[in-house]
NUNU-640365 format. One record per residue (C-alpha): residue number from 1; residue in three letters; chain; x, y, z. Coordinates in nm, 3 decimals. Each point is the difference from the previous one (the first is absolute). Layout:
BEGIN
+-----+-----+---+---------+---------+---------+
:   k :   r : c :       x :       y :       z :
+-----+-----+---+---------+---------+---------+
: NUM : ALA : A :       X :       Y :       Z :
...
+-----+-----+---+---------+---------+---------+
This chain:
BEGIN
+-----+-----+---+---------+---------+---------+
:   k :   r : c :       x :       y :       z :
+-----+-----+---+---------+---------+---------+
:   1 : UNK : A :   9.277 :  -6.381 :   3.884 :
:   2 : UNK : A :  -0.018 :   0.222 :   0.326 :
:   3 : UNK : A :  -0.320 :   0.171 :   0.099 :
:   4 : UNK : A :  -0.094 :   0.334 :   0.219 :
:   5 : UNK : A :  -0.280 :  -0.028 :   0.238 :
:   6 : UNK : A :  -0.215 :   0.285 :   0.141 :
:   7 : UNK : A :  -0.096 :  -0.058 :   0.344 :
:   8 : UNK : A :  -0.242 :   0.277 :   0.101 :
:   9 : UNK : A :  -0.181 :  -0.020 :   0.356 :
:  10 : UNK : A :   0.300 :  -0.110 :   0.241 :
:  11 : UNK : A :   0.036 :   0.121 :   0.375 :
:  12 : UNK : A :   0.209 :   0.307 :   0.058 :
:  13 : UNK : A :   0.245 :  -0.238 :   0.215 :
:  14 : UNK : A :   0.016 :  -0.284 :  -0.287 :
:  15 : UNK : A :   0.375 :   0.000 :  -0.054 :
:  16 : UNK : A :   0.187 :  -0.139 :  -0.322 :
:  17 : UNK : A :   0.075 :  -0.304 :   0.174 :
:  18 : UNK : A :  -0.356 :  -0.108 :   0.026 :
:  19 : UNK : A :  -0.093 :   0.090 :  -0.314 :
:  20 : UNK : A :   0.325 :  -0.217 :  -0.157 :
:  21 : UNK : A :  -0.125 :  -0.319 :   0.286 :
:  22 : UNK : A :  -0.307 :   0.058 :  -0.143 :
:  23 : UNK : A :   0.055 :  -0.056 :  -0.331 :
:  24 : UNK : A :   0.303 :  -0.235 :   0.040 :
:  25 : UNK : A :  -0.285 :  -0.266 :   0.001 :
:  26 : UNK : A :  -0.049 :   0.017 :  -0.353 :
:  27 : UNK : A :   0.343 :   0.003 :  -0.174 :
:  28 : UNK : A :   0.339 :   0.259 :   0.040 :
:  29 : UNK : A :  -0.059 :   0.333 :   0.091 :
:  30 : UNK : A :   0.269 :   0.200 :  -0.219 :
:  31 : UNK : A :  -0.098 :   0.371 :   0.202 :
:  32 : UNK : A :  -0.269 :   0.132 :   0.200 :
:  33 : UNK : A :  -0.071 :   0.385 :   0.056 :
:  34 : UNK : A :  -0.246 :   0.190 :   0.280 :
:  35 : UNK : A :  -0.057 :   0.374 :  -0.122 :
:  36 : UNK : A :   0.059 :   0.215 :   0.248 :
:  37 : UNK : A :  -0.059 :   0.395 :   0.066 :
:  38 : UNK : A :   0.271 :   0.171 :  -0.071 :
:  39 : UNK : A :  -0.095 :   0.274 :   0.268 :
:  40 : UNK : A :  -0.082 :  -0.235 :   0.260 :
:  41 : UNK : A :   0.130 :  -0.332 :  -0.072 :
:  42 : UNK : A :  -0.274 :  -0.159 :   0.064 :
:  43 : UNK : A :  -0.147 :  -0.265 :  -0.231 :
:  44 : UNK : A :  -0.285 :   0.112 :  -0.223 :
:  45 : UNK : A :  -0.150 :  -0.364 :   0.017 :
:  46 : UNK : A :   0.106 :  -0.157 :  -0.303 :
:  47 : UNK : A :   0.304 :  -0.120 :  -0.219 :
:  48 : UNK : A :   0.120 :  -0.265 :  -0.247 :
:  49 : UNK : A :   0.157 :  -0.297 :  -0.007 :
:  50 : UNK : A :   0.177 :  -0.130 :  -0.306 :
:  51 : UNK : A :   0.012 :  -0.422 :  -0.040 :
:  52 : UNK : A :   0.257 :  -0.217 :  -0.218 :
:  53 : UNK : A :  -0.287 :  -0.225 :  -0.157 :
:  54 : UNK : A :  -0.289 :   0.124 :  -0.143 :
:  55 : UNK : A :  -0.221 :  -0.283 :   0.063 :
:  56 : UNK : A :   0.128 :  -0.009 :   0.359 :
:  57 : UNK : A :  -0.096 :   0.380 :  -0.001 :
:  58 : UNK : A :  -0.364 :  -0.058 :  -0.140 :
:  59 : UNK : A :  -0.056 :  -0.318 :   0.220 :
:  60 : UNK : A :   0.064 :   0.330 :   0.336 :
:  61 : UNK : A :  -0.193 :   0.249 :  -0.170 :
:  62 : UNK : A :  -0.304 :  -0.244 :   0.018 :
:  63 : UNK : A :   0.055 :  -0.181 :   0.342 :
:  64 : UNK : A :   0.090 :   0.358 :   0.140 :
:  65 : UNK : A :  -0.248 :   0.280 :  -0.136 :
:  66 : UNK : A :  -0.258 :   0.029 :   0.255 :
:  67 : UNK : A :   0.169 :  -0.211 :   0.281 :
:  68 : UNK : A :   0.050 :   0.166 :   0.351 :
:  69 : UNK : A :   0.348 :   0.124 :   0.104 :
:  70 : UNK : A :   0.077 :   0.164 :   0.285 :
:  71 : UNK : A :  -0.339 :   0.090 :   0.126 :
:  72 : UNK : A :  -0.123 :   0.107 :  -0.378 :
:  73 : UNK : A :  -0.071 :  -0.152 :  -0.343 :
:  74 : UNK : A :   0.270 :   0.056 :  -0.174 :
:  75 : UNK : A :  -0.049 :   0.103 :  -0.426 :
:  76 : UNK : A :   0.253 :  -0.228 :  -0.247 :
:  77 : UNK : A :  -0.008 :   0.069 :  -0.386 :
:  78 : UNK : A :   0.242 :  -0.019 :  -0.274 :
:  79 : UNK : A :   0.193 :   0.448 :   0.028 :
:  80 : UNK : A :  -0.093 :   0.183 :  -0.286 :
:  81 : UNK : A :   0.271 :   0.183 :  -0.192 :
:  82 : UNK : A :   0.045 :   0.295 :   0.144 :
:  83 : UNK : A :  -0.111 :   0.271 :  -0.256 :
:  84 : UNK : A :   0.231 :   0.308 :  -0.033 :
:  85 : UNK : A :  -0.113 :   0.359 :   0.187 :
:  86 : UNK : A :  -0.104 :   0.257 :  -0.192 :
:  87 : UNK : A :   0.139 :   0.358 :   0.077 :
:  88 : UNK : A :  -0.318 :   0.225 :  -0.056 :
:  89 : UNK : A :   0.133 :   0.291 :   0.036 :
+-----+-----+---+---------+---------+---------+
């Protein structure tokens, strides 16, 4: 069963393709995605990365959390479900 991965931490110029190299180590990458600004573009230093296996995906998260990449030590845990947004109005 596929997993999503939260990978907090990563360098502004950490592209999608390093992140899915990466990871590629430990089983299929099925999709990875950098947030980015919407304003600027720019990435706002993490995004997720969703793998086929779930084992393979647990054996990354904890060979990867705390390991240097590209010049900083990069955050991997299992994403969250995103809750819903509240409208206070």
């Amino acid at each position: 069963m596929a997993k999503k991965i939260y990978v907090g931490n990563i360098s502004y110029t950490t592209t999608e393709d390093d992140l899915q190299n990466l990871f590629e180590q430990y089983g299929t990458v099925l999709s990875v995605n950098i947030i980015v600004d919407r304003d600027t573009n720019r990435s706002k230093g993490f995004g997720f990365v969703e793998m086929e296996d779930g084992s393979a995906a647990d054996a990354a998260i904890s060979e990867l959390d705390g390991k240097e990449s590209g010049g900083r030590n990069i955050r991997v845990n299992e994403a969250l479900e995103r809750k819903p947004r509240q409208n206070n109005y």
